[in-house]
KESE-904012 format. One record per atom (N, C-alpha, C, O): atom name; x negated, y, z negated. Coordinates in nm, 3 decimals. Layout:
<rs>
{a CA; px X; py Y; pz Z}
...
</rs>
This chain:
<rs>
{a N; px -0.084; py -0.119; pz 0.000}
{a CA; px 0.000; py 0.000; pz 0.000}
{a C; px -0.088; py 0.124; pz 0.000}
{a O; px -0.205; py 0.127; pz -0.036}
{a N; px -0.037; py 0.197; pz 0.031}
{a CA; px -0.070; py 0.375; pz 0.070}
{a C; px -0.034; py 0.466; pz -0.045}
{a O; px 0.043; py 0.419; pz -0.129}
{a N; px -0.064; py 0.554; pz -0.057}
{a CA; px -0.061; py 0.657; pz -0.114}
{a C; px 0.090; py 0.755; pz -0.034}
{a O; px 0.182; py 0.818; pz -0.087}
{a N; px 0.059; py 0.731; pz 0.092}
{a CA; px 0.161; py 0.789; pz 0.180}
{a C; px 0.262; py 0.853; pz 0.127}
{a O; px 0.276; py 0.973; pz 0.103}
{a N; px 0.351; py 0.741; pz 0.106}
{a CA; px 0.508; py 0.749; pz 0.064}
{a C; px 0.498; py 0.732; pz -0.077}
{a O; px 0.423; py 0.642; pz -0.111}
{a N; px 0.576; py 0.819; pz -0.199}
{a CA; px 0.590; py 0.858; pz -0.278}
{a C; px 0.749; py 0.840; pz -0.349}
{a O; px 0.822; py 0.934; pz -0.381}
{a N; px 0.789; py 0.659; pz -0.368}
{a CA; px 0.931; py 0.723; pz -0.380}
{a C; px 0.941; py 0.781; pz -0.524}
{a O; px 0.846; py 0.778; pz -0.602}
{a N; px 1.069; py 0.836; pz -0.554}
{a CA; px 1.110; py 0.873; pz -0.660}
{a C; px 1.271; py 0.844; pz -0.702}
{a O; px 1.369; py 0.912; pz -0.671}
{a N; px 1.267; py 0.694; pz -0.799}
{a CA; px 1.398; py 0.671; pz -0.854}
{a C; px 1.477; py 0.761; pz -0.911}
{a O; px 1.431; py 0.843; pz -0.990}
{a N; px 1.624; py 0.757; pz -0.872}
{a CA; px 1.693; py 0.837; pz -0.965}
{a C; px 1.688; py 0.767; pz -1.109}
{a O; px 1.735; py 0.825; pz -1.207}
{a N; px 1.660; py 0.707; pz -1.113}
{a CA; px 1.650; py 0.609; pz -1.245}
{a C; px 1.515; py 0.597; pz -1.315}
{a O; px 1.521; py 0.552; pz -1.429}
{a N; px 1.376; py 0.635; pz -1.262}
{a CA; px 1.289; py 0.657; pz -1.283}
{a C; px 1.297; py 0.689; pz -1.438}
{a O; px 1.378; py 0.770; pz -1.483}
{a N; px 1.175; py 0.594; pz -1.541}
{a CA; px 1.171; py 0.631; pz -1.688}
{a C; px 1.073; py 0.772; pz -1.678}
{a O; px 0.982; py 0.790; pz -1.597}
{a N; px 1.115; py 0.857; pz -1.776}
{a CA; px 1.056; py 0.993; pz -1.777}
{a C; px 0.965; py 0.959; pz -1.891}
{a O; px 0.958; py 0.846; pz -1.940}
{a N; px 0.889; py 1.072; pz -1.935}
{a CA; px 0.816; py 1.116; pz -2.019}
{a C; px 0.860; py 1.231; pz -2.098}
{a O; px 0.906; py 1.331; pz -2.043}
{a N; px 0.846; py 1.218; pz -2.257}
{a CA; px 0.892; py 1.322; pz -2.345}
{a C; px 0.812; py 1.437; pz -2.312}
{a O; px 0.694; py 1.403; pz -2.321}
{a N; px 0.826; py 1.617; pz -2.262}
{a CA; px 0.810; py 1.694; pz -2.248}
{a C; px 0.773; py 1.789; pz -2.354}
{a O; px 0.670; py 1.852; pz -2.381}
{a N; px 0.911; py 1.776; pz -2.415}
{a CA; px 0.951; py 1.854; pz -2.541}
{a C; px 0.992; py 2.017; pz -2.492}
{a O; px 1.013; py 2.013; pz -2.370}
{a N; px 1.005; py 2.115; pz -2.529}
{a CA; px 1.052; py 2.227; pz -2.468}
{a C; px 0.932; py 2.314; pz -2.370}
{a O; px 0.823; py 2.351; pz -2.413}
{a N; px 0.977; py 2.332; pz -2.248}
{a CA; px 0.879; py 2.432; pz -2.169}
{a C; px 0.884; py 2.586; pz -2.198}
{a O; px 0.806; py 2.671; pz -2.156}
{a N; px 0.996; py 2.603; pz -2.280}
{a CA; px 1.002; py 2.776; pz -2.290}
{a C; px 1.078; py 2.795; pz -2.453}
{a O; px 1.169; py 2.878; pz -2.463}
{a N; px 1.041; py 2.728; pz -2.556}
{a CA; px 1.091; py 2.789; pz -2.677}
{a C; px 1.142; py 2.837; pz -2.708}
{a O; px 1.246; py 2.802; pz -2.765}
{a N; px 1.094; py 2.976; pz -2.688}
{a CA; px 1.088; py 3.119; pz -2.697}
{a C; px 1.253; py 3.182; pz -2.659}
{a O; px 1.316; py 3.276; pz -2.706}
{a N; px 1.278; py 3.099; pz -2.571}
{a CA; px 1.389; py 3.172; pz -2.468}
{a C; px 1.505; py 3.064; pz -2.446}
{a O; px 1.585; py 3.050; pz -2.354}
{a N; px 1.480; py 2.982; pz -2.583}
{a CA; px 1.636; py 2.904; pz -2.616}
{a C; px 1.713; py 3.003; pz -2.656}
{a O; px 1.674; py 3.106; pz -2.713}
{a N; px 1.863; py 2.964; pz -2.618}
{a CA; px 1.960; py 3.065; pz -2.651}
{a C; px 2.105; py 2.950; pz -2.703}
{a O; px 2.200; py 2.976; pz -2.777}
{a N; px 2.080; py 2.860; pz -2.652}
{a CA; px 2.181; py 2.767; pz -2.681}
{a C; px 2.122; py 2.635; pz -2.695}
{a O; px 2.021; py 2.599; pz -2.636}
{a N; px 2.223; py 2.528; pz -2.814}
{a CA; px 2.125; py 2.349; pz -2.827}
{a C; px 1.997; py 2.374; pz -2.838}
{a O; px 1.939; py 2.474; pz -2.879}
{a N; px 1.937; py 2.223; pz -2.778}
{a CA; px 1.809; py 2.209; pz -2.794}
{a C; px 1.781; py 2.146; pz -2.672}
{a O; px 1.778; py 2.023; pz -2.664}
{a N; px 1.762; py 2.215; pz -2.581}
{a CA; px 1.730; py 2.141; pz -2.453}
{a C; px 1.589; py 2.093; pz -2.457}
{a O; px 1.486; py 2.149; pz -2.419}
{a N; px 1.610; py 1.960; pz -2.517}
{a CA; px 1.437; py 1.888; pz -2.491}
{a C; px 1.433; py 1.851; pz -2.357}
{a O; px 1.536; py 1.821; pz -2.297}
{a N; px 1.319; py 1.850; pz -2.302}
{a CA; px 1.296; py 1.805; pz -2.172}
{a C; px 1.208; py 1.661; pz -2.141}
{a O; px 1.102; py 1.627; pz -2.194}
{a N; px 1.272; py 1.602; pz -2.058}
{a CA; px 1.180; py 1.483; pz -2.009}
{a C; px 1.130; py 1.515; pz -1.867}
{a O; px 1.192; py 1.598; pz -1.801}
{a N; px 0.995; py 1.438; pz -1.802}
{a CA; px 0.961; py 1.465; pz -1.642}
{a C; px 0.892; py 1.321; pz -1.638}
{a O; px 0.873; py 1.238; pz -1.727}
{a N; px 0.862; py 1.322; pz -1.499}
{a CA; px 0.737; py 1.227; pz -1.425}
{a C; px 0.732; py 1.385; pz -1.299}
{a O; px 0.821; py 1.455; pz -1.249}
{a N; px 0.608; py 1.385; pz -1.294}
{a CA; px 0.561; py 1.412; pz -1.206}
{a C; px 0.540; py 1.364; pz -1.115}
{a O; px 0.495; py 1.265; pz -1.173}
{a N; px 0.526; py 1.329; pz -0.976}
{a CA; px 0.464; py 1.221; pz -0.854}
{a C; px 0.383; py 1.320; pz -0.769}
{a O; px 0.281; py 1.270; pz -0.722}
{a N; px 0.401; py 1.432; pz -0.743}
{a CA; px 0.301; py 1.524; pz -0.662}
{a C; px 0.261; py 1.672; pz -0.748}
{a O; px 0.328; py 1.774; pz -0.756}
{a N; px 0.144; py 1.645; pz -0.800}
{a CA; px 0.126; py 1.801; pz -0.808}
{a C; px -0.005; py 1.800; pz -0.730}
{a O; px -0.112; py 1.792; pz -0.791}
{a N; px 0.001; py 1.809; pz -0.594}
{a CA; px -0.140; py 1.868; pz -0.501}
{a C; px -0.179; py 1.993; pz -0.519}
{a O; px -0.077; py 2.062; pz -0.518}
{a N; px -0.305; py 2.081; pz -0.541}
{a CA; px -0.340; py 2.194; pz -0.513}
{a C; px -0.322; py 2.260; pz -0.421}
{a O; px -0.257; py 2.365; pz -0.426}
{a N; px -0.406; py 2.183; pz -0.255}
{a CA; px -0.349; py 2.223; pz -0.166}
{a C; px -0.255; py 2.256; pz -0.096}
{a O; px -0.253; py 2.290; pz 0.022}
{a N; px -0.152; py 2.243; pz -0.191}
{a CA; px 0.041; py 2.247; pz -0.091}
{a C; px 0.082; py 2.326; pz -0.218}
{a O; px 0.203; py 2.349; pz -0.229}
{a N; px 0.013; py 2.364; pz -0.298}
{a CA; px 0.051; py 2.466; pz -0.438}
{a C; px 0.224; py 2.426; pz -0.482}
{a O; px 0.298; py 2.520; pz -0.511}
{a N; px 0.280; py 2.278; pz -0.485}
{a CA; px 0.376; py 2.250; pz -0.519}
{a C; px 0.367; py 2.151; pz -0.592}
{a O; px 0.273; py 2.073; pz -0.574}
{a N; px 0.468; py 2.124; pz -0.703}
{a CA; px 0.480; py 2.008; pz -0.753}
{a C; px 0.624; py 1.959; pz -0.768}
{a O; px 0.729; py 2.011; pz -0.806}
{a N; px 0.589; py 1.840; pz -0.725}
{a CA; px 0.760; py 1.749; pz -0.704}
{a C; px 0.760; py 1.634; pz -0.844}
{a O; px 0.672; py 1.567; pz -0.900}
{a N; px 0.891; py 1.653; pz -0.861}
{a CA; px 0.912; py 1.527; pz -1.007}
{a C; px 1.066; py 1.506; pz -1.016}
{a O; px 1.153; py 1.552; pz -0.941}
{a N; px 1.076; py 1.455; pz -1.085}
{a CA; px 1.206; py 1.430; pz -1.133}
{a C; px 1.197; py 1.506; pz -1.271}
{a O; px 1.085; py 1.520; pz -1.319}
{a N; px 1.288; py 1.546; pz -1.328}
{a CA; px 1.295; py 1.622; pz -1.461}
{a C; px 1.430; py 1.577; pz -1.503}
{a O; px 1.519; py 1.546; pz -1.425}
{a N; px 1.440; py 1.577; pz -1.694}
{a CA; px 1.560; py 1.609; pz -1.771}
{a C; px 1.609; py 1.685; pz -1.868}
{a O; px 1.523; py 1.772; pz -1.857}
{a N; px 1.656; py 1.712; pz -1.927}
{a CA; px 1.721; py 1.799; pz -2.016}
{a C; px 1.818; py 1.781; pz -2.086}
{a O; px 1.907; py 1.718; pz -2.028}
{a N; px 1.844; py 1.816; pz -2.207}
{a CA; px 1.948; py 1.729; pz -2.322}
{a C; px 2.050; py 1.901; pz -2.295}
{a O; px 2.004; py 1.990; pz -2.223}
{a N; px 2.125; py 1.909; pz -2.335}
{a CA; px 2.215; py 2.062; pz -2.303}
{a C; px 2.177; py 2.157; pz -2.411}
{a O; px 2.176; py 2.126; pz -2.530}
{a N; px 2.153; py 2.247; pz -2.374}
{a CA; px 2.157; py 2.401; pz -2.368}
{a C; px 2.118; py 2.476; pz -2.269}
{a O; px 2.080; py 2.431; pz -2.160}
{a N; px 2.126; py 2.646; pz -2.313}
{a CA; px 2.078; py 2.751; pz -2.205}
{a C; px 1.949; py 2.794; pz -2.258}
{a O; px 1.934; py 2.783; pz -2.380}
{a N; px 1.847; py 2.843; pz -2.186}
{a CA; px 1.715; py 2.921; pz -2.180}
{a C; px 1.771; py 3.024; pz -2.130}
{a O; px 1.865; py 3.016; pz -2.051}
{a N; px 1.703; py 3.172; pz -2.181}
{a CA; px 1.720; py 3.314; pz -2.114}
{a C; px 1.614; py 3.362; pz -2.033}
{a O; px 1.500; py 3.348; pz -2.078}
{a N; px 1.630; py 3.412; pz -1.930}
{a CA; px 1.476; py 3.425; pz -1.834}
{a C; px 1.487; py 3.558; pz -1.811}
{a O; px 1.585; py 3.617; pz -1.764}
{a N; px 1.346; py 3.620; pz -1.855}
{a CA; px 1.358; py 3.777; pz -1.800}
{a C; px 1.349; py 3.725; pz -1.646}
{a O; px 1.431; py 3.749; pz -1.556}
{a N; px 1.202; py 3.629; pz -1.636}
{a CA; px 1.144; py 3.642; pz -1.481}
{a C; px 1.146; py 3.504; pz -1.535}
{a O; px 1.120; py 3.460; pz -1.647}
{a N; px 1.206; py 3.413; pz -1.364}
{a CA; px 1.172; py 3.259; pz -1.361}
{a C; px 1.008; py 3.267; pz -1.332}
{a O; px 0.951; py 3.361; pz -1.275}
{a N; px 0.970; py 3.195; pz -1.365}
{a CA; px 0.803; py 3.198; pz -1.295}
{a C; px 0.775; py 3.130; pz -1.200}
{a O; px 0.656; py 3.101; pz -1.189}
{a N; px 0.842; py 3.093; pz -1.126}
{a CA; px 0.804; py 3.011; pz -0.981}
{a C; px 0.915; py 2.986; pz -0.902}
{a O; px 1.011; py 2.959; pz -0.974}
{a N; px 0.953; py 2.983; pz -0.745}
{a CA; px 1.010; py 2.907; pz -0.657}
{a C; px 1.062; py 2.765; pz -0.694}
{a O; px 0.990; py 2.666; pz -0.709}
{a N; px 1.173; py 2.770; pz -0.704}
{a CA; px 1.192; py 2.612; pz -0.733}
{a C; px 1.296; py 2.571; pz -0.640}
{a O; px 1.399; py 2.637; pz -0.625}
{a N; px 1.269; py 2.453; pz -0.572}
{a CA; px 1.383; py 2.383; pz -0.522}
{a C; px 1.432; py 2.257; pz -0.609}
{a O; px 1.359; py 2.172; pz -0.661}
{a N; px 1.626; py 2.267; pz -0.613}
{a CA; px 1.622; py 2.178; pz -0.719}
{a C; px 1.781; py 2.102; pz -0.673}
{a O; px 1.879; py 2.170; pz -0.643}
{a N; px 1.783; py 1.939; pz -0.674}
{a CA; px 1.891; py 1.899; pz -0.609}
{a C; px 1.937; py 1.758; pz -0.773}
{a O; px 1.889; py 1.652; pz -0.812}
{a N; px 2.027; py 1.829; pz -0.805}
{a CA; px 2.108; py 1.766; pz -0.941}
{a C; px 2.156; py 1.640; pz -0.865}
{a O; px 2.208; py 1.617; pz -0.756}
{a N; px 2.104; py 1.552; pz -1.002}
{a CA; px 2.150; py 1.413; pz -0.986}
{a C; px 2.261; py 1.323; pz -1.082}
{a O; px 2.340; py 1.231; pz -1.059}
{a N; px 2.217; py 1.414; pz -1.218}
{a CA; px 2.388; py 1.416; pz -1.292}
{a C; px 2.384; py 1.500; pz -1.386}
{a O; px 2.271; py 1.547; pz -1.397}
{a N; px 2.472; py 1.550; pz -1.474}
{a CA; px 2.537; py 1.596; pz -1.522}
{a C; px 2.556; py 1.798; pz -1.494}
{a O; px 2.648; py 1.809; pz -1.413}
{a N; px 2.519; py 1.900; pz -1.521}
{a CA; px 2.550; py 1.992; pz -1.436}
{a C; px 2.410; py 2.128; pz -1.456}
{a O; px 2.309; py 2.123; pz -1.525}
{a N; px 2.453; py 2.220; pz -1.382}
{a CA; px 2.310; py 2.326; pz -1.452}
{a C; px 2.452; py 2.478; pz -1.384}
{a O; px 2.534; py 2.475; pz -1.292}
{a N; px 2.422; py 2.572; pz -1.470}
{a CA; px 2.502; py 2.673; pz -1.416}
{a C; px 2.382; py 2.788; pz -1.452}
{a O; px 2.299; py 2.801; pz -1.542}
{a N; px 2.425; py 2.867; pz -1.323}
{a CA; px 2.301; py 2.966; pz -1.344}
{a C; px 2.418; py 3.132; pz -1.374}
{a O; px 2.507; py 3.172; pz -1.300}
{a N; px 2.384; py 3.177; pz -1.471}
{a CA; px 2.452; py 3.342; pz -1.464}
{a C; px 2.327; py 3.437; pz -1.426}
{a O; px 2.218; py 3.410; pz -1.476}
{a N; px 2.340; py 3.530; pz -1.353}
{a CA; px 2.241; py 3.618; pz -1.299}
{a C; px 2.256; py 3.724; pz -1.417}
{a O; px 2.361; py 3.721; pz -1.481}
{a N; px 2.141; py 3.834; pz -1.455}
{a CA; px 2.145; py 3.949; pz -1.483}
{a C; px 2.254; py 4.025; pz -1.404}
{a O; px 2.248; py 4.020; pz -1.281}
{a N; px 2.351; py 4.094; pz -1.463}
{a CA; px 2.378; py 4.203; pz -1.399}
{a C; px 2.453; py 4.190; pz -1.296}
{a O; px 2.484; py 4.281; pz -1.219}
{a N; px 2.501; py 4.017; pz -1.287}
{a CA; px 2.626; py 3.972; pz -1.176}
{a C; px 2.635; py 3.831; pz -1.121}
{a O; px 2.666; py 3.760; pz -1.217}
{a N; px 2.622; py 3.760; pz -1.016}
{a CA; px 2.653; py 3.625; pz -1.006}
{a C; px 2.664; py 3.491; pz -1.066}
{a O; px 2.572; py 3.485; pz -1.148}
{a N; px 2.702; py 3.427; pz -1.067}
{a CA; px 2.709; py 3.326; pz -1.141}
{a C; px 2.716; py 3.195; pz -1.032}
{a O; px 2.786; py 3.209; pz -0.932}
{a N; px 2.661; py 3.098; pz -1.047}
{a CA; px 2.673; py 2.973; pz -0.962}
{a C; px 2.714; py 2.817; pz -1.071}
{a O; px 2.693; py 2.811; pz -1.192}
{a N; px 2.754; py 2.744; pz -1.014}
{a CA; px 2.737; py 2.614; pz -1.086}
{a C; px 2.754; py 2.498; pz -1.003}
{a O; px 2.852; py 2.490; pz -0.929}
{a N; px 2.666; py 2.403; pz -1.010}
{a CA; px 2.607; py 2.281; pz -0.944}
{a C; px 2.608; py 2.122; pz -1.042}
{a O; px 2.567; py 2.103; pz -1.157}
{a N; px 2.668; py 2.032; pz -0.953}
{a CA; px 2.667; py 1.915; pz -0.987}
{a C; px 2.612; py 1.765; pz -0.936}
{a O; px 2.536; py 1.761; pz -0.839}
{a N; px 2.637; py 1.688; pz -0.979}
{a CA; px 2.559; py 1.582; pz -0.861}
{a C; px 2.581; py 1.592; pz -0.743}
{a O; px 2.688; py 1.643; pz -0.710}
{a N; px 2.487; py 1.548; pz -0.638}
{a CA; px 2.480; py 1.602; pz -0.491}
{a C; px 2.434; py 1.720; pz -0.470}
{a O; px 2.366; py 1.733; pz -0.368}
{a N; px 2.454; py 1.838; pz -0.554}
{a CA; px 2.431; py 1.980; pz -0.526}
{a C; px 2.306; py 2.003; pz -0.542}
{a O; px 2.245; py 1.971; pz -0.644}
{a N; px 2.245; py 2.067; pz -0.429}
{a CA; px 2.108; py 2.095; pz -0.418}
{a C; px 2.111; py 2.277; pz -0.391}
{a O; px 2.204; py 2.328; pz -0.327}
{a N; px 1.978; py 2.376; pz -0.459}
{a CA; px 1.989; py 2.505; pz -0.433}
{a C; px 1.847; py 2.542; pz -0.494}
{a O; px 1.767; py 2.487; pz -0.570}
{a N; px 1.853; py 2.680; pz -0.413}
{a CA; px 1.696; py 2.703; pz -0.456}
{a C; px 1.685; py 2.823; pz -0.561}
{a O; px 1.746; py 2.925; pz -0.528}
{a N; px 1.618; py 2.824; pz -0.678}
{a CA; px 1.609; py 2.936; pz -0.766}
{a C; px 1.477; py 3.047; pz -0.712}
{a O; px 1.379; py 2.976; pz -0.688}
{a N; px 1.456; py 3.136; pz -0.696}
{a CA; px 1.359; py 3.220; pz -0.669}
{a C; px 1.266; py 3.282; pz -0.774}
{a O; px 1.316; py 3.342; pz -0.869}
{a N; px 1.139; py 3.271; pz -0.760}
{a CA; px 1.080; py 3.310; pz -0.887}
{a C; px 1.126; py 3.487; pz -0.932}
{a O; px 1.130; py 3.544; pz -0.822}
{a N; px 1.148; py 3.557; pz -1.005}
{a CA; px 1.149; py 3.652; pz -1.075}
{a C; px 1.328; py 3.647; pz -1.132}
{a O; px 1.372; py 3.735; pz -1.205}
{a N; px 1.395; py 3.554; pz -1.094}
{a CA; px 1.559; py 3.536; pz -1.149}
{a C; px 1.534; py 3.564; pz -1.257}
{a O; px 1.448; py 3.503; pz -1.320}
{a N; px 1.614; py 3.683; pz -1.313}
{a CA; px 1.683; py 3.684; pz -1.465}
{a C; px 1.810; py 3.659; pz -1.480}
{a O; px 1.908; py 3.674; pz -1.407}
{a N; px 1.793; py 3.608; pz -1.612}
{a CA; px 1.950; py 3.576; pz -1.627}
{a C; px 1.908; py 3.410; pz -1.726}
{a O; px 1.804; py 3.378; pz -1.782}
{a N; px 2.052; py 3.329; pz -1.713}
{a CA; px 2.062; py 3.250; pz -1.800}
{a C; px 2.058; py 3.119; pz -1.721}
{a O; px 2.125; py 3.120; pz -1.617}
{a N; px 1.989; py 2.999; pz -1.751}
{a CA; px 2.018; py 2.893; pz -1.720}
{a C; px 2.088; py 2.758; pz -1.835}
{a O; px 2.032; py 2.712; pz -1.935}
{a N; px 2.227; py 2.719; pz -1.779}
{a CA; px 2.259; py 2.682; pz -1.869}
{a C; px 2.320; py 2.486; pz -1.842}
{a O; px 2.386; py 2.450; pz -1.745}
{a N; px 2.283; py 2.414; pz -1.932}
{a CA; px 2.315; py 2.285; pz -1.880}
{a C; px 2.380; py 2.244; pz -1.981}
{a O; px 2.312; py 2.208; pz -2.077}
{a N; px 2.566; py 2.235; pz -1.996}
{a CA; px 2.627; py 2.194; pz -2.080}
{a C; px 2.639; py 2.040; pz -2.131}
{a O; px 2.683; py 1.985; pz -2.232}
{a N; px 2.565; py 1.993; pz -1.990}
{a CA; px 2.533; py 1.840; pz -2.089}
{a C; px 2.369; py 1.788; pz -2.052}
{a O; px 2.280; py 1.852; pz -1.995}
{a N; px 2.365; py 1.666; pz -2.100}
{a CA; px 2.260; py 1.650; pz -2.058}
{a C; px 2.208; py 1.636; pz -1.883}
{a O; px 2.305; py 1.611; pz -1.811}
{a N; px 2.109; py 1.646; pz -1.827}
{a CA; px 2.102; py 1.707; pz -1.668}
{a C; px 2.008; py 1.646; pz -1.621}
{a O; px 1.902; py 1.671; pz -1.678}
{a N; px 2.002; py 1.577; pz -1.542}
{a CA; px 1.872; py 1.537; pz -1.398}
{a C; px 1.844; py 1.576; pz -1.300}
{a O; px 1.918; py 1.557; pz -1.204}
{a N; px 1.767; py 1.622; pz -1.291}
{a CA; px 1.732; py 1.700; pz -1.130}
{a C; px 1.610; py 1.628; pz -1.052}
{a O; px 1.535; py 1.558; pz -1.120}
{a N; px 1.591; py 1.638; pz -0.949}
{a CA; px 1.474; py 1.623; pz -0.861}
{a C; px 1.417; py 1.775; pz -0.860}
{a O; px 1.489; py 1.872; pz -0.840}
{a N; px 1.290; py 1.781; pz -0.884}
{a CA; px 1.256; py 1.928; pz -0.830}
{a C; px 1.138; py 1.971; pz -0.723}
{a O; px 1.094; py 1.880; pz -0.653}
{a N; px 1.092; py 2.081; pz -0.709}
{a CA; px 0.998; py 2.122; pz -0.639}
{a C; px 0.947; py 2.234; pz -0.651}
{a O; px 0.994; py 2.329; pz -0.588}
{a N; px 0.863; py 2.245; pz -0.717}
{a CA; px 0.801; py 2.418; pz -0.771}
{a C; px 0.672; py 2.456; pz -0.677}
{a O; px 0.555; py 2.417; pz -0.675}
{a N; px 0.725; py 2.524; pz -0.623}
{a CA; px 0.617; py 2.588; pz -0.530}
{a C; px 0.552; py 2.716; pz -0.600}
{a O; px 0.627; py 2.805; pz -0.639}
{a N; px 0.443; py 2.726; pz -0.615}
{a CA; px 0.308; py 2.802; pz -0.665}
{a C; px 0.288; py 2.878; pz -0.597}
{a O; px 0.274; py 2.815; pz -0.492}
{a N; px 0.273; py 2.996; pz -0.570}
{a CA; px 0.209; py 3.059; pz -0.439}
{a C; px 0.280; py 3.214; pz -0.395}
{a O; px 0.240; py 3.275; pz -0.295}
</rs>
């Protein structure tokens, strides 16, 4: 086998994370689980699967590009100052780095992601 192809189970066992942003809980305790499968330098992205137990984080500035396609339970984003979205399994959308506002996951949540660096 190759290196090539890279799958990634929706079922895939994660790794305990613990919180990426502390600071900027606002709701629960969203602990986080991941596997990583790509973080290359050269393509300044990293792809994984990620989880999350429910609550919201408050973001002045997201810090990176993320592409992100939910695999169960939900993520709702409220913008600073106006929009609001909400996404469920199947639903795929891209967050842009400097989003303020709230990200909020009323239950626990799986995503596939893709954080582009750059």
């Amino acid at each position: 086998m190759t290196d090539y192809v890279l799958p990634i189970p929706a079922s895939a066992a994660l790794d305990h994370l613990g919180l990426s942003f502390p600071d900027q809980v606002v709701e629960g305790d969203p602990v986080e689980s991941g596997v990583t499968v790509h973080d290359h330098a050269a393509s300044r992205a990293s792809v994984g699967l990620w989880e999350s137990e429910a609550g919201a984080i408050d973001f002045a500035s997201y810090p990176f590009d993320e592409f992100c396609s939910v695999v169960s339970g939900r993520i709702e984003l409220v913008e600073e100052g106006g929009g609001s979205w909400g996404f469920g399994p199947g639903d795929a959308f891209i967050i842009r780095k400097g989003f303020r506002g709230l990200w909020r996951m009323p239950v626990t949540t799986r995503k596939y992601y893709v954080e582009m660096h750059g």
